[in-house]
N, C-alpha and C positions, 0 to 999 in steps of 0.2 A: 505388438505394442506393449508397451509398459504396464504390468500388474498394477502395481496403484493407477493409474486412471484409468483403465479397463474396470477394474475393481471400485472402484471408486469414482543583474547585468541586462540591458536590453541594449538588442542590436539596434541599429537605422532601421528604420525601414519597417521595426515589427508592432504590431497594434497591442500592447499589452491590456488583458481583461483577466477575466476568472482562471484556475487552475487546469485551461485547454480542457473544460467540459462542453464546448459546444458538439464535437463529433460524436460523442456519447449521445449525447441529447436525441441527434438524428435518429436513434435507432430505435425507437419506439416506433415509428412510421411501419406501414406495409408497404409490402413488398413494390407495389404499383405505384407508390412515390417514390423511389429510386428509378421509375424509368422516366420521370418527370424530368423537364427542364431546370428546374430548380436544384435537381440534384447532382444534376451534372455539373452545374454552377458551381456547387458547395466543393464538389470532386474537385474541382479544376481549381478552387481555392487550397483545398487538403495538400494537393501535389506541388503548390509552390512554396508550401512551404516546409518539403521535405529533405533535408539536407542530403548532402554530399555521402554523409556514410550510410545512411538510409532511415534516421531517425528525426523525432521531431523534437522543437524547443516547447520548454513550459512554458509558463503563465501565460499564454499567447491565445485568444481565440484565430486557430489556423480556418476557422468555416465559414463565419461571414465575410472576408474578401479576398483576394489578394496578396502576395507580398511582395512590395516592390523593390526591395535591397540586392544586396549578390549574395547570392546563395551559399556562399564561399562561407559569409560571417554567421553563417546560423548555429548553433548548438545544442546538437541533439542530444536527450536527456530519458531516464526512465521517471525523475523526479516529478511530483504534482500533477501525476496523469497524463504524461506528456507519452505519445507513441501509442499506445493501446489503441487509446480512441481512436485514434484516423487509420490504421489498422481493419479494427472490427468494420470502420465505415466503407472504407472502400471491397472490403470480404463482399458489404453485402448488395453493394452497388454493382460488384463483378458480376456477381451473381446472376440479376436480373440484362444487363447489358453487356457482358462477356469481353468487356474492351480489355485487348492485352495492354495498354497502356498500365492498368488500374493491376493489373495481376502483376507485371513487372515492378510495379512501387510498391506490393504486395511483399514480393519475394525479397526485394530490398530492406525494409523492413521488417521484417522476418527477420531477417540472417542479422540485421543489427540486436536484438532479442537474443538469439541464441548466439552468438558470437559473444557477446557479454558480458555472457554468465561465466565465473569463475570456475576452474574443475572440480573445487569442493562444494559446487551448488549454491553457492551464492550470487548474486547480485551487485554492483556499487550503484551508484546512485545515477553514472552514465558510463557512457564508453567513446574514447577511452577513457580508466579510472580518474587519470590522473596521481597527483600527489598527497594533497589533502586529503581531509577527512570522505570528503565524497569516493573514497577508495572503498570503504569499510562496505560491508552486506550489511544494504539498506533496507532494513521495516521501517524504517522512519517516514508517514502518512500512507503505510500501505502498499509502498512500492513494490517489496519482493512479493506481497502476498499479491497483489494485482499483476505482478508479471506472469507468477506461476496459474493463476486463474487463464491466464489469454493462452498459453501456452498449453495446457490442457484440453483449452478449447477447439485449439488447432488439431492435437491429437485425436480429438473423438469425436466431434462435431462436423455432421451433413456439410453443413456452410463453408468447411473449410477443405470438400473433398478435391477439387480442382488443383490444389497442392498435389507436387509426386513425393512419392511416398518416403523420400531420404527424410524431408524436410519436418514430416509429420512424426519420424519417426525418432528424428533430431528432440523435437517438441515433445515425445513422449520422455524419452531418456532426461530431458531439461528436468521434467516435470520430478522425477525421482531425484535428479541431484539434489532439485532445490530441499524436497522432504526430508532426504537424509541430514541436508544444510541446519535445517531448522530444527531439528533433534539433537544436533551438536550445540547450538548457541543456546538451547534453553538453562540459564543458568543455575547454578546447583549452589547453597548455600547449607554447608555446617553436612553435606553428603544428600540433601535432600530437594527435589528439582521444584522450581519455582514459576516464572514467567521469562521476557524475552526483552533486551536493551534496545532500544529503538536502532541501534547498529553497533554493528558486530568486527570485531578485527579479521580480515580474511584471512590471516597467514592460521592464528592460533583459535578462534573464533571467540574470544576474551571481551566484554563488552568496550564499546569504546565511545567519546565523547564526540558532537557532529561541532554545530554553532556554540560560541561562546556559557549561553546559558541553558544547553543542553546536554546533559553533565550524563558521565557512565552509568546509569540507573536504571532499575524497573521501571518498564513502561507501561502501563495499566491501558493506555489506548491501544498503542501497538501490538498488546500481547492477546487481546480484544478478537481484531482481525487473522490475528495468527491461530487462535485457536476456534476461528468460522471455519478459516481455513482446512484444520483438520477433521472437524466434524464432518467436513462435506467429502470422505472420502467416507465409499460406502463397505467396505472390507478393509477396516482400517488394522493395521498389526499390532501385536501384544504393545513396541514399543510407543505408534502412536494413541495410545488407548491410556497408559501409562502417562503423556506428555499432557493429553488433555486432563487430565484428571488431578495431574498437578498444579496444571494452570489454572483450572477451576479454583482450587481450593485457593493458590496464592488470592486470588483475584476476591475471593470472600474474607480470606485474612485482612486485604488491602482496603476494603469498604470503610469508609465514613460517612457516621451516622450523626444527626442532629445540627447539620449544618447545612447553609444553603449561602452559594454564590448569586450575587445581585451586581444592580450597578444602586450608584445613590448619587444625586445630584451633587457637583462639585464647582461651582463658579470657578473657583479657582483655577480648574484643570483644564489642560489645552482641549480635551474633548467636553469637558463639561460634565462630565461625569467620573465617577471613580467606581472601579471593581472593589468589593469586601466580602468577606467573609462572615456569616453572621450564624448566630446560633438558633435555631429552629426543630425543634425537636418532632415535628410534623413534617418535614422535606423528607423526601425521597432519597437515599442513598447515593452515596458523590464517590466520584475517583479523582485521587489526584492522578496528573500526567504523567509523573516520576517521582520513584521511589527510592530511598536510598537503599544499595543490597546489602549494607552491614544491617540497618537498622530495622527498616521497612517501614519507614515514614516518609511520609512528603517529604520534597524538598524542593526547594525553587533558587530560581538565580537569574542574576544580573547582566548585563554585557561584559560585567569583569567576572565573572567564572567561579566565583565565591558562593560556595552552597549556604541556604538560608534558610532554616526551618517555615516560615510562614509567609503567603502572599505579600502580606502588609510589610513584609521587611524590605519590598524591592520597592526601585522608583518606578516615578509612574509612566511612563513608557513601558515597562514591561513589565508592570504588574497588568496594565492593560491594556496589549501588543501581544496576547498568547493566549494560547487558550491552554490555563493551568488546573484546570478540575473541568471535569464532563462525566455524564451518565452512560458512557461506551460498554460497560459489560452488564446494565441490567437487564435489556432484554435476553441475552446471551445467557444469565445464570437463572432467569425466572420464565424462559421459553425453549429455547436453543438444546441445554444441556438436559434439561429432564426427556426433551426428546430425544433426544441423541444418547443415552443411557439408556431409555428402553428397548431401543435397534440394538444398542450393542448388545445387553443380557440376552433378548428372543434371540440373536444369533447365537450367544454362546450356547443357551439351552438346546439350541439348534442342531448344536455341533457336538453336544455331549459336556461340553465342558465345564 
Protein backbone atom coordinates (compact mmCIF):
# COMPACT_ATOMS: atom_id res chain seq x y z
CA UNK A 1 0.00 0.00 0.00
CA UNK A 2 0.79 3.57 -0.54
CA UNK A 3 3.41 5.31 2.14
CA UNK A 4 1.29 8.38 2.67
CA UNK A 5 -1.89 6.47 3.97
CA UNK A 6 -0.01 3.91 5.53
CA UNK A 7 1.87 6.75 6.85
CA UNK A 8 -0.58 8.81 7.43
CA UNK A 9 -30.79 20.18 -13.78
CA UNK A 10 -33.29 17.87 -12.28
CA UNK A 11 -34.25 14.67 -13.88
CA UNK A 12 -38.19 13.27 -13.86
CA UNK A 13 -38.60 11.39 -11.55
CA UNK A 14 -35.99 12.64 -8.83
CA UNK A 15 -37.01 14.05 -5.33
CA UNK A 16 -34.75 17.10 -5.02
CA UNK A 17 -33.72 17.97 -1.09
CA UNK A 18 -30.43 18.87 0.64
CA UNK A 19 -26.83 18.33 -0.87
CA UNK A 20 -27.55 14.02 -0.79
CA UNK A 21 -26.61 14.23 3.02
CA UNK A 22 -29.19 11.84 3.89
CA UNK A 23 -26.69 8.34 3.52
CA UNK A 24 -24.11 10.15 5.49
CA UNK A 25 -26.55 10.78 8.24
CA UNK A 26 -27.30 6.80 8.46
CA UNK A 27 -23.96 6.24 9.59
CA UNK A 28 -24.04 7.20 12.96
CA UNK A 29 -26.29 4.12 13.83
CA UNK A 30 -24.68 0.77 15.18
CA UNK A 31 -24.08 -1.78 13.75
CA UNK A 32 -27.50 -3.78 14.58
CA UNK A 33 -29.51 -1.07 12.76
CA UNK A 34 -28.10 -2.04 9.47
CA UNK A 35 -29.60 -5.40 10.05
CA UNK A 36 -32.90 -3.80 10.63
CA UNK A 37 -35.79 -3.55 8.26
CA UNK A 38 -35.54 -0.20 7.79
CA UNK A 39 -32.17 -0.38 6.62
CA UNK A 40 -32.69 -2.58 4.03
CA UNK A 41 -35.52 -0.06 2.93
CA UNK A 42 -33.08 2.93 2.78
CA UNK A 43 -30.41 0.14 0.78
CA UNK A 44 -33.06 -0.63 -1.66
CA UNK A 45 -33.75 3.24 -2.03
CA UNK A 46 -29.55 3.96 -2.38
CA UNK A 47 -29.56 1.34 -5.35
CA UNK A 48 -32.25 2.94 -7.40
CA UNK A 49 -30.84 5.49 -7.63
CA UNK A 50 -27.49 4.41 -8.85
CA UNK A 51 -26.74 5.16 -12.32
CA UNK A 52 -25.75 3.33 -15.25
CA UNK A 53 -21.84 4.22 -14.81
CA UNK A 54 -22.10 3.45 -11.25
CA UNK A 55 -22.42 6.78 -9.54
CA UNK A 56 -24.92 8.99 -7.89
CA UNK A 57 -26.79 12.41 -8.74
CA UNK A 58 -26.54 15.44 -6.34
CA UNK A 59 -28.87 17.49 -4.54
CA UNK A 60 -31.08 14.36 -4.37
CA UNK A 61 -32.09 12.81 -1.00
CA UNK A 62 -31.34 9.15 -2.69
CA UNK A 63 -32.47 7.34 1.11
CA UNK A 64 -35.84 8.28 1.95
CA UNK A 65 -37.60 6.59 -1.18
CA UNK A 66 -37.41 5.46 -4.21
CA UNK A 67 -36.74 6.57 -7.75
CA UNK A 68 -39.29 6.12 -10.06
CA UNK A 69 -37.66 7.53 -13.55
CA UNK A 70 -35.28 5.48 -16.06
CA UNK A 71 -32.32 5.23 -14.90
CA UNK A 72 -30.87 5.81 -18.31
CA UNK A 73 -31.51 10.04 -17.26
CA UNK A 74 -29.69 9.95 -13.98
CA UNK A 75 -26.28 11.93 -13.68
CA UNK A 76 -23.73 10.72 -11.78
CA UNK A 77 -21.75 13.35 -10.02
CA UNK A 78 -18.79 13.73 -7.33
CA UNK A 79 -20.25 17.30 -6.95
CA UNK A 80 -22.32 18.42 -3.39
CA UNK A 81 -21.60 15.00 -1.88
CA UNK A 82 -23.18 13.10 -4.27
CA UNK A 83 -21.41 9.20 -4.39
CA UNK A 84 -19.46 8.94 -1.01
CA UNK A 85 -22.27 8.80 0.92
CA UNK A 86 -24.28 5.80 -0.55
CA UNK A 87 -20.81 4.39 -0.82
CA UNK A 88 -19.71 4.30 2.78
CA UNK A 89 -23.65 3.29 3.37
CA UNK A 90 -23.83 0.43 1.78
CA UNK A 91 -19.78 -0.65 2.91
CA UNK A 92 -21.57 -0.79 6.11
CA UNK A 93 -24.77 -2.49 5.43
CA UNK A 94 -22.55 -5.25 3.53
CA UNK A 95 -21.04 -5.60 6.29
CA UNK A 96 -23.52 -6.74 8.80
CA UNK A 97 -25.68 -8.58 5.85
CA UNK A 98 -23.08 -9.73 3.42
CA UNK A 99 -25.61 -9.33 0.44
CA UNK A 100 -23.58 -9.54 -2.84
CA UNK A 101 -26.23 -7.27 -4.34
CA UNK A 102 -24.86 -4.46 -1.96
CA UNK A 103 -20.91 -5.31 -2.77
CA UNK A 104 -21.59 -5.39 -6.54
CA UNK A 105 -23.10 -1.54 -6.41
CA UNK A 106 -20.06 -1.44 -4.02
CA UNK A 107 -17.51 -2.23 -6.68
CA UNK A 108 -19.53 -0.31 -9.23
CA UNK A 109 -19.16 2.55 -7.62
CA UNK A 110 -15.78 2.23 -6.58
CA UNK A 111 -14.47 1.95 -10.03
CA UNK A 112 -16.77 5.13 -11.00
CA UNK A 113 -14.25 7.02 -8.20
CA UNK A 114 -11.16 5.67 -9.41
CA UNK A 115 -11.84 5.70 -13.01
CA UNK A 116 -12.27 9.43 -12.68
CA UNK A 117 -9.53 10.69 -11.32
CA UNK A 118 -7.26 12.25 -13.82
CA UNK A 119 -3.43 10.68 -14.31
CA UNK A 120 -2.17 13.99 -12.75
CA UNK A 121 -4.48 13.21 -9.62
CA UNK A 122 -7.03 15.33 -9.93
CA UNK A 123 -10.66 15.13 -9.86
CA UNK A 124 -13.51 17.08 -12.29
CA UNK A 125 -16.31 17.65 -10.67
CA UNK A 126 -18.02 14.32 -12.48
CA UNK A 127 -17.21 11.68 -14.96
CA UNK A 128 -17.39 11.79 -17.60
CA UNK A 129 -15.59 15.39 -17.48
CA UNK A 130 -17.35 16.72 -20.14
CA UNK A 131 -16.48 20.27 -21.71
CA UNK A 132 -17.21 23.00 -19.33
CA UNK A 133 -15.82 24.26 -16.51
CA UNK A 134 -16.98 21.00 -14.60
CA UNK A 135 -13.70 19.61 -16.42
CA UNK A 136 -11.28 21.52 -14.23
CA UNK A 137 -9.84 19.58 -10.61
CA UNK A 138 -12.58 20.29 -8.29
CA UNK A 139 -11.97 21.63 -4.49
CA UNK A 140 -14.87 23.54 -5.14
CA UNK A 141 -17.19 22.52 -1.56
CA UNK A 142 -14.73 19.90 -0.86
CA UNK A 143 -15.06 17.58 -3.48
CA UNK A 144 -11.52 16.38 -4.26
CA UNK A 145 -10.82 16.66 -0.56
CA UNK A 146 -13.78 14.43 0.25
CA UNK A 147 -12.95 12.05 -2.69
CA UNK A 148 -9.34 11.57 -1.56
CA UNK A 149 -10.71 11.08 2.23
CA UNK A 150 -13.19 7.98 0.97
CA UNK A 151 -10.53 6.68 -0.95
CA UNK A 152 -8.11 6.39 1.77
CA UNK A 153 -10.56 4.87 3.67
CA UNK A 154 -10.83 2.17 1.25
CA UNK A 155 -7.18 1.64 1.55
CA UNK A 156 -6.74 1.11 5.19
CA UNK A 157 -9.92 0.66 6.78
CA UNK A 158 -11.32 -2.91 8.45
CA UNK A 159 -14.72 -1.92 6.77
CA UNK A 160 -13.51 -2.03 3.51
CA UNK A 161 -11.46 -5.33 3.79
CA UNK A 162 -14.05 -7.47 1.71
CA UNK A 163 -12.76 -5.51 -1.43
CA UNK A 164 -9.70 -7.62 -3.34
CA UNK A 165 -6.98 -6.13 -3.10
CA UNK A 166 -6.37 -4.54 -6.99
CA UNK A 167 -9.13 -2.34 -6.05
CA UNK A 168 -7.82 -1.25 -2.57
CA UNK A 169 -4.64 -1.05 -3.96
CA UNK A 170 -6.05 1.16 -6.98
CA UNK A 171 -7.44 3.50 -3.87
CA UNK A 172 -4.09 3.68 -2.38
CA UNK A 173 -2.23 4.80 -5.46
CA UNK A 174 -5.49 7.33 -6.00
CA UNK A 175 -4.70 8.57 -2.79
CA UNK A 176 -0.99 9.74 -3.81
CA UNK A 177 -1.97 10.99 -7.20
CA UNK A 178 -4.47 13.09 -5.72
CA UNK A 179 -1.46 14.58 -2.93
CA UNK A 180 0.88 15.01 -5.55
CA UNK A 181 -2.26 16.92 -7.40
CA UNK A 182 -2.61 19.33 -4.63
CA UNK A 183 0.98 20.26 -4.21
CA UNK A 184 0.98 21.27 -7.89
CA UNK A 185 -2.14 23.57 -7.79
CA UNK A 186 -1.19 25.34 -4.68
CA UNK A 187 -0.52 28.65 -6.15
CA UNK A 188 2.67 30.67 -5.92
CA UNK A 189 2.45 34.27 -6.12
CA UNK A 190 5.73 36.75 -6.73
CA UNK A 191 7.87 32.81 -6.21
CA UNK A 192 6.18 32.34 -2.81
CA UNK A 193 3.34 29.45 -2.16
CA UNK A 194 0.14 30.73 -1.08
CA UNK A 195 -3.33 28.85 -0.88
CA UNK A 196 -5.69 26.75 -3.56
CA UNK A 197 -8.33 28.18 -6.39
CA UNK A 198 -11.51 26.53 -5.63
CA UNK A 199 -10.58 24.67 -9.43
CA UNK A 200 -7.81 24.09 -11.11
CA UNK A 201 -6.94 23.65 -15.05
CA UNK A 202 -6.27 19.81 -15.40
CA UNK A 203 -3.92 19.98 -18.38
CA UNK A 204 -1.45 22.84 -16.75
CA UNK A 205 -3.02 23.12 -13.25
CA UNK A 206 -3.48 27.10 -13.54
CA UNK A 207 -6.24 28.32 -11.54
CA UNK A 208 -9.48 28.42 -13.32
CA UNK A 209 -12.90 30.12 -13.12
CA UNK A 210 -16.33 27.38 -12.38
CA UNK A 211 -19.98 29.55 -12.37
CA UNK A 212 -20.24 32.84 -13.73
CA UNK A 213 -19.36 34.81 -10.37
CA UNK A 214 -16.85 32.56 -9.42
CA UNK A 215 -13.83 34.02 -10.78
CA UNK A 216 -10.06 32.43 -10.84
CA UNK A 217 -9.20 33.40 -7.13
CA UNK A 218 -7.96 32.37 -3.64
CA UNK A 219 -10.18 30.47 -2.03
CA UNK A 220 -10.13 30.82 1.85
CA UNK A 221 -12.90 28.15 2.20
CA UNK A 222 -11.50 25.60 -0.14
CA UNK A 223 -8.06 25.98 0.89
CA UNK A 224 -9.59 25.51 4.61
CA UNK A 225 -10.48 21.84 3.87
CA UNK A 226 -7.32 21.22 1.80
CA UNK A 227 -5.13 22.07 4.44
CA UNK A 228 -7.38 19.50 7.17
CA UNK A 229 -6.57 17.51 4.58
CA UNK A 230 -2.91 17.44 4.91
CA UNK A 231 -2.60 17.85 8.42
CA UNK A 232 -4.34 14.47 8.76
CA UNK A 233 -1.56 12.77 7.13
CA UNK A 234 0.53 11.38 10.10
CA UNK A 235 4.25 11.23 8.28
CA UNK A 236 3.69 14.07 6.24
CA UNK A 237 7.01 14.96 3.77
CA UNK A 238 9.29 18.05 3.87
CA UNK A 239 7.08 19.08 0.75
CA UNK A 240 3.68 18.67 2.49
CA UNK A 241 4.99 20.27 5.69
CA UNK A 242 6.16 23.25 3.59
CA UNK A 243 2.43 23.51 1.75
CA UNK A 244 0.75 23.70 4.98
CA UNK A 245 2.66 26.23 6.50
CA UNK A 246 2.22 28.34 3.58
CA UNK A 247 -1.26 28.00 3.62
CA UNK A 248 -1.36 28.79 7.21
CA UNK A 249 0.29 31.83 6.95
CA UNK A 250 -1.83 32.94 3.45
CA UNK A 251 -4.83 32.27 5.48
CA UNK A 252 -3.75 34.69 8.44
CA UNK A 253 -2.54 37.33 5.88
CA UNK A 254 -6.31 36.87 4.40
CA UNK A 255 -8.03 37.50 7.93
CA UNK A 256 -10.46 40.34 8.41
CA UNK A 257 -10.70 42.00 11.36
CA UNK A 258 -13.50 44.40 12.74
CA UNK A 259 -16.16 43.43 10.60
CA UNK A 260 -19.26 41.39 10.99
CA UNK A 261 -21.73 40.02 8.27
CA UNK A 262 -25.47 40.27 9.27
CA UNK A 263 -28.82 40.35 7.71
CA UNK A 264 -30.98 43.58 8.45
CA UNK A 265 -34.54 43.87 7.59
CA UNK A 266 -35.38 44.92 4.12
CA UNK A 267 -39.14 45.45 3.10
CA UNK A 268 -38.24 46.00 0.01
CA UNK A 269 -36.34 42.73 -0.74
CA UNK A 270 -37.81 39.75 -2.23
CA UNK A 271 -36.47 37.92 0.90
CA UNK A 272 -37.07 40.66 3.27
CA UNK A 273 -34.05 40.84 4.33
CA UNK A 274 -30.58 42.13 3.12
CA UNK A 275 -26.85 40.81 3.69
CA UNK A 276 -24.21 43.86 4.99
CA UNK A 277 -21.36 44.19 5.99
CA UNK A 278 -20.91 46.28 9.03
CA UNK A 279 -18.20 47.43 11.22
CA UNK A 280 -17.62 45.82 14.66
CA UNK A 281 -14.54 45.86 16.20
CA UNK A 282 -15.54 43.15 18.73
CA UNK A 283 -16.64 40.21 15.93
CA UNK A 284 -14.69 37.45 15.60
CA UNK A 285 -12.46 37.30 12.46
CA UNK A 286 -14.14 36.66 8.78
CA UNK A 287 -12.89 35.28 5.51
CA UNK A 288 -13.79 36.33 2.48
CA UNK A 289 -14.64 33.34 -0.05
CA UNK A 290 -12.32 34.56 -2.76
CA UNK A 291 -9.35 36.43 -3.00
CA UNK A 292 -7.92 38.14 -5.75
CA UNK A 293 -4.28 36.41 -6.50
CA UNK A 294 -2.70 39.69 -7.87
CA UNK A 295 -3.92 41.62 -4.89
CA UNK A 296 -5.12 39.53 -1.95
CA UNK A 297 -8.45 41.12 -1.31
CA UNK A 298 -11.80 40.14 -1.43
CA UNK A 299 -13.50 40.09 -4.26
CA UNK A 300 -17.04 39.31 -5.30
CA UNK A 301 -19.18 39.14 -8.49
CA UNK A 302 -22.29 39.11 -10.38
CA UNK A 303 -23.91 36.67 -12.75
CA UNK A 304 -21.96 38.95 -15.28
CA UNK A 305 -18.37 37.91 -14.33
CA UNK A 306 -17.21 41.44 -13.47
CA UNK A 307 -15.08 41.40 -10.30
CA UNK A 308 -16.17 43.92 -7.54
CA UNK A 309 -14.29 44.89 -4.53
CA UNK A 310 -17.27 44.85 -1.94
CA UNK A 311 -20.44 42.74 -1.14
CA UNK A 312 -22.66 45.86 -1.45
CA UNK A 313 -21.60 46.38 -5.04
CA UNK A 314 -23.69 43.17 -6.26
CA UNK A 315 -27.50 42.85 -6.61
CA UNK A 316 -29.39 41.35 -4.41
CA UNK A 317 -29.77 38.07 -5.55
CA UNK A 318 -26.33 37.46 -5.09
CA UNK A 319 -25.27 39.39 -2.74
CA UNK A 320 -27.66 37.19 -0.90
CA UNK A 321 -27.67 33.75 -2.89
CA UNK A 322 -23.92 32.78 -1.54
CA UNK A 323 -22.19 32.55 1.00
CA UNK A 324 -19.32 35.34 0.47
CA UNK A 325 -17.55 35.68 3.98
CA UNK A 326 -17.54 32.48 6.71
CA UNK A 327 -15.47 31.64 9.72
CA UNK A 328 -13.86 28.34 7.79
CA UNK A 329 -10.16 28.67 9.01
CA UNK A 330 -10.62 29.72 12.58
CA UNK A 331 -10.85 26.69 14.37
CA UNK A 332 -8.21 25.43 11.89
CA UNK A 333 -5.58 28.36 12.86
CA UNK A 334 -6.46 28.68 16.65
CA UNK A 335 -6.73 24.54 17.20
CA UNK A 336 -5.88 22.30 14.26
CA UNK A 337 -2.42 23.98 13.32
CA UNK A 338 -0.72 24.58 16.83
CA UNK A 339 -1.53 20.85 17.07
CA UNK A 340 -0.31 19.73 14.13
CA UNK A 341 3.07 21.76 14.70
CA UNK A 342 3.67 20.10 17.78
CA UNK A 343 3.46 16.42 16.14
CA UNK A 344 5.57 17.70 13.40
CA UNK A 345 8.57 19.32 15.67
CA UNK A 346 8.51 15.96 18.48
CA UNK A 347 8.83 14.00 15.20
CA UNK A 348 11.58 15.90 13.88
CA UNK A 349 13.44 16.01 17.26
CA UNK A 350 12.59 12.58 16.95
CA UNK A 351 14.42 12.06 13.90
CA UNK A 352 17.46 14.20 14.71
CA UNK A 353 16.42 16.74 12.60
Amino acid sequence: MSQHILLSGVVAGLMVGPAAAAPGEYLRKPDAWFASAEARQVAANILSYQSELGGWPKNVDTASRPYQGDRAGLRPTYDNGATTGELRFLARIYAVRQDATYRAAIHGGLDYVLDGQYRNGGWPQSHPPGQGYPRHITFNDGAMVRLMEFVREVATRNGYAFLDDGRRKRAAIAFDRGLACILRCQVQVEGKLTAWCAQHDEIDFRPQPARSFELATLSAFESAGIVRLLMSIREPSPEVVRAVEAAIAWLETAKLSGIRVTREKDARGPKGWNTVVVSDPAAPPQWARFYRIETNRPVFADRDGIPRPALADLGYERRNGYAWYGTWPQELLQVDYPTWRKRVAARTDREGG
